[in-house]
C-alpha positions in Angstrom: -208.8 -12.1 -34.4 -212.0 -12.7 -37.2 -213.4 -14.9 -33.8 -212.7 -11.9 -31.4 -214.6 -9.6 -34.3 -217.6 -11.8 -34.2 -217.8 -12.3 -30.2 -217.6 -8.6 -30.2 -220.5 -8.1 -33.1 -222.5 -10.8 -30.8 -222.7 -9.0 -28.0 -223.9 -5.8 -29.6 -226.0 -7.3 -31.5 -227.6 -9.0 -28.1 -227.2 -5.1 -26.6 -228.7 -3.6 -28.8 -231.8 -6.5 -28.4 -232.2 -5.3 -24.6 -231.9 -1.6 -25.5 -235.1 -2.0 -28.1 -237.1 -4.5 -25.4 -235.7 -1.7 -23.0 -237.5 1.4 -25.3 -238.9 1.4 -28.4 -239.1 5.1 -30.7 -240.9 5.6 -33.2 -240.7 8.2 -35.9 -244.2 8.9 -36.3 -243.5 11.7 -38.7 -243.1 9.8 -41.6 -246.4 8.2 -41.2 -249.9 10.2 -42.9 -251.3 13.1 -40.5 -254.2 15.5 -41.7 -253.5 19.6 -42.3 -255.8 22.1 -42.7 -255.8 25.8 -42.3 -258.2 27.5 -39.7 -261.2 28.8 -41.6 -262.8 31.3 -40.1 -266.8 32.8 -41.0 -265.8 36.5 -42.3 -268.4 38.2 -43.1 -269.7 42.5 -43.7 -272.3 43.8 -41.5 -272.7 46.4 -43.9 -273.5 44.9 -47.0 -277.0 45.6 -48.3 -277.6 48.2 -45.5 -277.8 52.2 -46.4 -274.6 54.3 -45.7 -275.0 57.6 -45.6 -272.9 60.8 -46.4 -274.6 63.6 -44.6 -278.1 63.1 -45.7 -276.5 61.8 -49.2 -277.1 58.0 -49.5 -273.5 56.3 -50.6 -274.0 53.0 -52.9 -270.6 51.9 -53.9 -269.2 51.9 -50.3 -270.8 48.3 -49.4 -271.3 46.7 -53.0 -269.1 44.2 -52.2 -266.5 45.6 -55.2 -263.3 47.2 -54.3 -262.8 48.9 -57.6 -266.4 51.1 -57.0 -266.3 53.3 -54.0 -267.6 56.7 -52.7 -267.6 58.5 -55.9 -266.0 61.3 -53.9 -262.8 62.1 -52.6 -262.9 61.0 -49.2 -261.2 63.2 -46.3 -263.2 65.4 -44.4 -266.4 63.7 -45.3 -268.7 62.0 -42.6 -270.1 58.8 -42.7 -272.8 56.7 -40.8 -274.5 53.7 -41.4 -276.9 51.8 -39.1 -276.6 48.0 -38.6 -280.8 47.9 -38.0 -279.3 45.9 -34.0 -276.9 45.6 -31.9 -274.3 43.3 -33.0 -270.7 41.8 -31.9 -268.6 43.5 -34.0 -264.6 42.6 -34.1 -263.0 45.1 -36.5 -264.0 47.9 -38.6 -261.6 48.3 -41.9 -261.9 50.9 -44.8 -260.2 49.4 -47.8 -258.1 52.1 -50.5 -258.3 50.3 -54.1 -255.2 50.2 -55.4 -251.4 50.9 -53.7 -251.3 55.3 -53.3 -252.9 55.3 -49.8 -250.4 54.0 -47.2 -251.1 56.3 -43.8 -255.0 57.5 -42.7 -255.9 59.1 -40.1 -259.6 58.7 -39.0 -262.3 59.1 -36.6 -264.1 56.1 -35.8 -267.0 55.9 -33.6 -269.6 53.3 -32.1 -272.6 53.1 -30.7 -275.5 51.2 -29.0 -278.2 54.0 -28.7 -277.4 56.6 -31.4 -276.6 58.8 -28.5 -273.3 57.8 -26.1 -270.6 57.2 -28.5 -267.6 55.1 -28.2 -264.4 56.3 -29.6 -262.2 54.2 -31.1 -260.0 56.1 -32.8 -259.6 60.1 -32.5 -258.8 61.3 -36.3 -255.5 62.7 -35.0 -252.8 59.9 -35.4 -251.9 58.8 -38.6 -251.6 54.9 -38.6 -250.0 52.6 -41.5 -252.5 50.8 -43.4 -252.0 47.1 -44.2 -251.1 46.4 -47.5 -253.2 43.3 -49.5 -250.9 41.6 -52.1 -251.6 39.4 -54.9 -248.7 37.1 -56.7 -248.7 37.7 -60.5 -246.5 35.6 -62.3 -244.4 38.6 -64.4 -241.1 39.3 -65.3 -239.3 39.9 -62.1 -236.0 41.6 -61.3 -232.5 40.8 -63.4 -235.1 39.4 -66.3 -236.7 36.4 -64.6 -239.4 35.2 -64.6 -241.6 34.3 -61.1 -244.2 35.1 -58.4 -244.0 39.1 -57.6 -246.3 40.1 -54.7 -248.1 43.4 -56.3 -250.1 45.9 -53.7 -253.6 45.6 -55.2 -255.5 47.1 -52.1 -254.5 49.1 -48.6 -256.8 48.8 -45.3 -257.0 51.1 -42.5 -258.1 48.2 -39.7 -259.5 49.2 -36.2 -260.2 46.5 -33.6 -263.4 46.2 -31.5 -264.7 45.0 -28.5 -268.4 45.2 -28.0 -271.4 44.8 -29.3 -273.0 47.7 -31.2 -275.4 48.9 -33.6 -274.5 52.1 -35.1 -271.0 53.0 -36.7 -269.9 56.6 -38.0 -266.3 57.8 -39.1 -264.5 61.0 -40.4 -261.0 60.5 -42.6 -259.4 63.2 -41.3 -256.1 62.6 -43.5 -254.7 60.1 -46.2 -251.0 60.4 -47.1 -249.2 58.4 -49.8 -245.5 56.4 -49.1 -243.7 59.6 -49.2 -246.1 61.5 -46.3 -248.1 63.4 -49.6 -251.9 64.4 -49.1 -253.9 62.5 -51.5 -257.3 63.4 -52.2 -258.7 59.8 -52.1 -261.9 57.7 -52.4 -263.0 54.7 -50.2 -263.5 51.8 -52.5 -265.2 49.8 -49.5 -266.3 49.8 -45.7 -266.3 46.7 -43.9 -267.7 46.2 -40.6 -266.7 42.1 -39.7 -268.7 40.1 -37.0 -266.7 38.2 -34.3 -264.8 35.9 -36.6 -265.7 31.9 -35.6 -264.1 28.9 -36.5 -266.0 26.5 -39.0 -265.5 24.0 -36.5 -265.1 23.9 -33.1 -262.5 22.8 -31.1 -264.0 20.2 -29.6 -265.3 18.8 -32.8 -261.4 19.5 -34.1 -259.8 17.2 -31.0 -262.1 14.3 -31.7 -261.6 11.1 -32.9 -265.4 11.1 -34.9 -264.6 13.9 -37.0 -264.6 14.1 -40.7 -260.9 14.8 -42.0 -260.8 12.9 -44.7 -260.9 16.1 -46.8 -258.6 17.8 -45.4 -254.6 17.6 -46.9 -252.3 15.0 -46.4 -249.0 15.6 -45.6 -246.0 13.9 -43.4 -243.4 15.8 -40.8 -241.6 18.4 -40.7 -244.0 20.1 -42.4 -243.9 24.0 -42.9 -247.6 25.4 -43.7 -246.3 28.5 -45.8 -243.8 27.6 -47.4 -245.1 27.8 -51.0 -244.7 31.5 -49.7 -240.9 31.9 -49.5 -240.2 31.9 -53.1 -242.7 35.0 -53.6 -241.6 39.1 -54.1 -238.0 38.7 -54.5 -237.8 42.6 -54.3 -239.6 43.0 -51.2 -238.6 39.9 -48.8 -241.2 37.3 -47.4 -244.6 37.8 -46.8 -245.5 34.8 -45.3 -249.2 33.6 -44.2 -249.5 33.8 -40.7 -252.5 32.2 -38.6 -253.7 28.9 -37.0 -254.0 25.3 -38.6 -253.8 21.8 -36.9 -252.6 18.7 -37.6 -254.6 15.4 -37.0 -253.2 11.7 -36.5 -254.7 8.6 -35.4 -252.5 5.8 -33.5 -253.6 2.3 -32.2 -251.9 1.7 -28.8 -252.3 -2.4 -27.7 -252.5 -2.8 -23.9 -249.5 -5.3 -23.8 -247.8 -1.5 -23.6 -250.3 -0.4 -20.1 -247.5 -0.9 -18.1 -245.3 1.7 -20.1 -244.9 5.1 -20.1 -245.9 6.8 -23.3 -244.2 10.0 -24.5 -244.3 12.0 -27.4 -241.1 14.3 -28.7 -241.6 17.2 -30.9 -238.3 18.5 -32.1 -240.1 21.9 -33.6 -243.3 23.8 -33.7 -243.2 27.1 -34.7 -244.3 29.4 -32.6 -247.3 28.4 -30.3 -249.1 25.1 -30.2 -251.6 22.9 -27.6 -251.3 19.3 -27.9 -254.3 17.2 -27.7 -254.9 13.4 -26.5 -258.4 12.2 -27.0 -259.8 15.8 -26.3 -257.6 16.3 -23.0 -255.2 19.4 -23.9 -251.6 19.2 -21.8 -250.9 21.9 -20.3 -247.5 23.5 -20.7 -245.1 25.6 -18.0 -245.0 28.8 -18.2 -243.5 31.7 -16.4 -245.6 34.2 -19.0 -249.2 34.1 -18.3 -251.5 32.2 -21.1 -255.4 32.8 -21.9 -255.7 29.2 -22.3 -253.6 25.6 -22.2 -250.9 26.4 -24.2 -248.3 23.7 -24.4 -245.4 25.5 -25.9 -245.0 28.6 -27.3 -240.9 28.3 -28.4 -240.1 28.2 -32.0 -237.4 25.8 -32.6 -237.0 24.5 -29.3 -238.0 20.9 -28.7 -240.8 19.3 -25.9 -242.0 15.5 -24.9 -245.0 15.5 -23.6 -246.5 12.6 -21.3 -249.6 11.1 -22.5 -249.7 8.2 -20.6 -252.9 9.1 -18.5 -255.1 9.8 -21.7 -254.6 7.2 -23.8 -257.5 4.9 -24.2 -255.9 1.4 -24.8 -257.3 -1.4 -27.3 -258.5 1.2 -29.7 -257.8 3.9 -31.8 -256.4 7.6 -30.1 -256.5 10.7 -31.5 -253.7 13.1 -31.5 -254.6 16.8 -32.5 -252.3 19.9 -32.5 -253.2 23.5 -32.8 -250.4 25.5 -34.4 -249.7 29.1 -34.5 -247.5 31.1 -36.4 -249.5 34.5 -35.6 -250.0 37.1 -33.1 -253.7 37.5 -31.4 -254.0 33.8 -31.1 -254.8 31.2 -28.2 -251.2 32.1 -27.0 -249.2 34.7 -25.5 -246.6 36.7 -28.2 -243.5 35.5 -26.9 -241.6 38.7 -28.5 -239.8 36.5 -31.3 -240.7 35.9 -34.8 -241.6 39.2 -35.9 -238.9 39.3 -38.4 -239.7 37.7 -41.6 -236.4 36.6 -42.5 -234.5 33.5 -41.0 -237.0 31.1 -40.8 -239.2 33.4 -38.0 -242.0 33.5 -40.1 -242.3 29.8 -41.1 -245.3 27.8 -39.4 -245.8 24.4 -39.0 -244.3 21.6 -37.0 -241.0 22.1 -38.8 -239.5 19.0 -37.5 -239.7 15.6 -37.1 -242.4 14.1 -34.0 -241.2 10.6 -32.2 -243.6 8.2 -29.8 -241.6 7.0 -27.1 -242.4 4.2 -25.1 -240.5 3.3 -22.1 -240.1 1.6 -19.1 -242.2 3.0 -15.7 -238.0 3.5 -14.4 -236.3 5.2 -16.9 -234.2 8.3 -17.6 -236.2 11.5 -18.2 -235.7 13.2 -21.4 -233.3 16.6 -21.2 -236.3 19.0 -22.8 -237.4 20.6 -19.6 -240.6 22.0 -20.2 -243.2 21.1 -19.9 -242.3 17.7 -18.2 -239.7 20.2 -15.6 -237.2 17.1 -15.3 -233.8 16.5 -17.0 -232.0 13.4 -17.7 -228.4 13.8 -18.6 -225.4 16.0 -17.9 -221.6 15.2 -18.2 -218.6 17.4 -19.0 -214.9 18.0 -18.7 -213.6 19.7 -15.5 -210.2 19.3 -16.2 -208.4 18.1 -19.2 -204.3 18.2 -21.3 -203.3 15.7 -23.0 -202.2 13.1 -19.6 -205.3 13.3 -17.7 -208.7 14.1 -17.7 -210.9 14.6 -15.0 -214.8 13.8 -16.3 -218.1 14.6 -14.5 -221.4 12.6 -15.3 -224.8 13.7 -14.1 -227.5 11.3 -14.3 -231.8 11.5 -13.0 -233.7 8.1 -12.7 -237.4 8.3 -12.6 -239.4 5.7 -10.9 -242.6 6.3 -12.0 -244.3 3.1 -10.5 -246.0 2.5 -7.3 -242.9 0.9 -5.3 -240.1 1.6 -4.2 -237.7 0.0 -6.6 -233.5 -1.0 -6.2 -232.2 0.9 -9.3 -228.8 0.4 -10.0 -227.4 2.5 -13.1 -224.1 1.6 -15.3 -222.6 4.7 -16.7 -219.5 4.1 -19.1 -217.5 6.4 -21.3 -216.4 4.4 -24.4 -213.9 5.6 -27.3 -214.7 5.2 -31.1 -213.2 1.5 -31.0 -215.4 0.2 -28.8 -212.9 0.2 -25.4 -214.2 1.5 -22.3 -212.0 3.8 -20.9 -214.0 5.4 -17.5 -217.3 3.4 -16.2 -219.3 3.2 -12.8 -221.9 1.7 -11.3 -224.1 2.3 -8.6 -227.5 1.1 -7.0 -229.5 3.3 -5.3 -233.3 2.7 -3.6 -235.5 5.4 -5.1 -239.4 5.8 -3.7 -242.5 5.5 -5.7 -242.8 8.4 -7.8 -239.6 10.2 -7.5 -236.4 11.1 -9.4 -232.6 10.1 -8.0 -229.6 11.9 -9.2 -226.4 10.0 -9.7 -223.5 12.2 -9.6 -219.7 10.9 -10.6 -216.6 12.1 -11.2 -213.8 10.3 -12.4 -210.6 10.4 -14.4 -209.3 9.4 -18.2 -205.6 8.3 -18.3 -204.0 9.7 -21.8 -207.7 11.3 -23.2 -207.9 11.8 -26.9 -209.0 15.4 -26.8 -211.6 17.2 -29.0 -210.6 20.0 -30.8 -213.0 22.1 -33.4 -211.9 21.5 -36.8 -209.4 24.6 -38.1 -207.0 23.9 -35.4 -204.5 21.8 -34.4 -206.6 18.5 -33.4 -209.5 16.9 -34.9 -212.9 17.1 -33.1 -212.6 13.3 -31.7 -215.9 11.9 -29.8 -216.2 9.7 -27.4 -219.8 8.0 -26.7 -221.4 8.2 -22.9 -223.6 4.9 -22.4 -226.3 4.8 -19.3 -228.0 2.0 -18.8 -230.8 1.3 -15.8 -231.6 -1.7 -13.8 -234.2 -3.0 -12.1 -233.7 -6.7 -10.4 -231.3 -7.4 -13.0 -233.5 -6.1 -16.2 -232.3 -3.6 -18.2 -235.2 -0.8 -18.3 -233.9 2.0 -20.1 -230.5 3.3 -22.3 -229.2 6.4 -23.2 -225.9 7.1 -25.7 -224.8 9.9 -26.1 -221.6 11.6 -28.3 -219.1 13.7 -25.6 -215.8 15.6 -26.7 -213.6 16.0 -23.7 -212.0 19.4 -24.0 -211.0 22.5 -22.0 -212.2 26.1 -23.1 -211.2 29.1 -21.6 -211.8 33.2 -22.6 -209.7 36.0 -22.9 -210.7 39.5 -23.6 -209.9 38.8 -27.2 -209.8 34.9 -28.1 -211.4 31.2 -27.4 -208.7 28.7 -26.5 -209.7 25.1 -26.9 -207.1 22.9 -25.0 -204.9 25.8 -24.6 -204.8 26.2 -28.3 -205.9 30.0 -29.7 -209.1 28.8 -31.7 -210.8 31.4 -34.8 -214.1 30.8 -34.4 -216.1 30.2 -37.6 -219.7 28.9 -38.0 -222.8 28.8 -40.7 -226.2 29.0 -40.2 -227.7 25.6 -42.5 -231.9 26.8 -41.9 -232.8 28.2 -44.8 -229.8 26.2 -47.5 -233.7 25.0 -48.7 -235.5 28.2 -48.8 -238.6 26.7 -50.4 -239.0 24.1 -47.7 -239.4 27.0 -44.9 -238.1 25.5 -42.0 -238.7 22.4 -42.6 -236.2 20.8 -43.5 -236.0 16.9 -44.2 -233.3 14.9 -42.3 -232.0 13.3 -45.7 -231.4 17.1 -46.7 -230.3 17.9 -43.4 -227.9 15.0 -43.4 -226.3 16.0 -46.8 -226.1 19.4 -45.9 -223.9 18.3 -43.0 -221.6 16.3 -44.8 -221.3 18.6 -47.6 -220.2 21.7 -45.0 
């Protein structure tokens, strides 16, 4: 028996030695990348300029202070001030010190000539003004002690598009939280260029630039999550906006002949991925401004970055991230809630390099590579028989036709094979063949969900490629062969009425944001 054992461990051992000459994965998350935040030039057309109130010249409006204003309650009055040219501008905002002023109504206008006026908003509406917060470290609810978010400042914000020289406005109405009339001052007018990035992007996607200042940190990786602890009595206020992440990797070109992929598991919400400059482009049925590679929260992609790697020397990997509406991608509709992890930013998971073999099984993210790899699943199953299907794509991705023969076997937790096939097929350059079986399990141990009657029992579904006898590529995956069927009121699993139950594990580390490590997320598993 202790000879069987080792014959056994032998020839997984020399498996397992074909699977890694077969692929090689590395988790290239737990390796240094550089983080910074965008920083964007922000500054007030207004300052040092003369605003005027009627003829009356207004000093505290544009001093730069919050806590000095007009001098005079505010509504009804009518301001102007002239920006000496005509200028981009990107938003106008009138700032309320303090927290009383939470709905304005105002009349802003813009012009070029000091004679055709642009409206930009009429005086009628009354809009919500954003509210600025500051943490102060306080006594907070049920006699803690932490972080409160405090209102400090309100802002009545109105976009532009333009350029323009001269700016007048009219508040026609402030209201407090409860829809009262206050008789306010402005504490400061801001008129704010076309905000630019400190750097560009093309200085940001290449290898010669300077991040050596910039943070250090290793993936997942949340970039707000120092705010999830903050305002207890209020919920999150998370920063939202862009940063990007920066990573250099050596690739040898003993590897040329491979194809080089790289997995994210998370990036929340938008993000481009950059190789040497080049930005893949993603697939999208919503129209982008720009590449965008994904824009999906919590869904994984692999990208291909085969064609831009530059081989014997350094690469640079760059990714723009966005957690923020108004960006370089489309609002997908999600993520407005600031609860359940929505909020969080960052690539919140871990990021693997693949390489693999030219023939190979695609990977079973869709987008944006629009191929899948794997699919198997019960049609039929009771405790004699069950009947199994197994779905399976091989790429050739070289410049011949190749003979590709593919071993499929389904294999119980004690290492017996218990259903297997194998097939050879000729597959052109450059195209994908699907292998499609069905066949049957004599006396299947079924899977059941744990609560009921069985235990949820996995099997393991092994594919393996060849090419001229040479294994090219493996994939293992865990299957639980099981039958579920619906009535109007109940799951049956196996025939067998099943209460369903279920916890969401996300946020167990609130003060990681989404980002959870796999140690963590490994205990939390265990422990539930």
């Amino acid at each position: 028996m202790r000879k069987i054992y080792q014959i056994f461990f032998m020839l997984l051992f020399v498996s397992f030695i074909g699977q890694m000459r077969a692929q090689q994965t590395v988790n290239i998350g737990e390796t240094p990348w550089k983080f910074s935040k965008v920083i964007r030039q922000e500054s007030n057309l207004v300052s040092g300029l003369t605003v005027l109130s009627g003829t009356d010249v207004v000093s505290g409006i544009n001093d730069g202070k919050f806590d000095t204003g007009a001098g005079k309650p505010l509504v009804g009055k009518n301001y102007f001030v002239d920006l000496l040219e005509k200028k981009p501008i990107e938003k106008i905002k009138l700032v309320f010190n303090g927290d009383s002023v939470r709905y304005v109504a105002c009349r802003v206008e813009v012009s070029d000539d000091n004679n055709n006026w642009r409206i930009l908003s009429d005086g009628l509406s009354v809009q919500e003004c954003e509210l600025h917060k500051e943490n102060i470290f306080t006594e907070a609810i049920n006699n803690t002690i932490g972080n409160v978010a405090v209102v400090t400042r309100t802002l009545f914000s109105v976009p532009v598009s333009g350029s323009y020289r001269y700016v007048r406005f009219t508040v026609t109405k402030c209201l407090s939280s409860d829809q009262k009339d206050l008789s306010a001052e402005i504490g400061e007018l801001l008129v704010h260029p076309v905000s630019r990035n400190i750097w560009s992007e093309q200085e940001l996607t290449d290898i010669a630039f300077n991040d050596s200042e910039w943070e250090t940190v290793g993936l997942p990786h949340c970039f707000n999550e120092r705010d999830t602890y903050l305002n207890a009595t209020t919920g999150e206020r998370c920063w939202r906006g862009e940063a990007w992440y920066r990573k250099k990797i050596f690739f040898k070109e003993k590897d040329k002949d491979k194809k080089i992929f790289l997995e994210f598991k998370s990036v929340n919400i938008g993000a481009i991925v950059y190789i040497n400059g080049h930005a893949i482009q993603g697939d999208f049925k919503a129209k982008q401004p720009g590449p965008v590679t994904h824009v999906g929260s919590f869904m994984p992609f692999v990208v291909d970055i085969t064609d831009y790697i530059k081989w014997n020397e350094e690469n640079q990997i760059a990714v723009r991230v966005s957690n923020s509406k108004g960006t370089f991608f489309a609002w997908p509709g999600f993520g407005e809630n600031e609860g359940f992890g929505q909020a969080m930013g960052g690539i919140a998971a871990s990021v693997y390099l693949h390489k693999k073999n030219k023939v190979h099984i695609p990977y079973n993210s869709y987008t944006p590579l629009k191929k899948w790899g794997t699919y198997f699943g019960t049609v039929s199953a009771n405790p004699q028989k069950a009947v199994m299907r197994f779905q399976t794509n091989v790429e050739n991705a070289t410049d011949e036709e190749q003979s590709v023969e593919l071993r499929t076997k389904l294999i119980d937790k004690k290492g017996r094979t218990v259903l297997s096939f194998s097939d050879v097929e000729e597959i052109a350059p450059g195209q994908t063949r699907l292998f499609d079986r069905t066949g049957s399990v004599e006396n299947p141990h079924l899977w059941y969900p744990v609560g009921c009657s069985g235990e949820p029992y996995l099997y393991t579904v092994s594919n393996q490629v060849y090419v001229n006898g040479k294994l090219t590529d493996t994939k293992n995956e865990r299957c639980g062969i099981r039958e579920i069927t619906w009535d109007e009121d109940y799951c049956y699993v196996n025939g067998e009425k099943c209460i369903l139950r279920g916890f969401g594990n996300r946020n167990t580390y609130p003060g990681l944001g989404s980002a959870v490590p796999v140690s963590l997320r490994c205990e939390v598993t265990k422990r539930v």
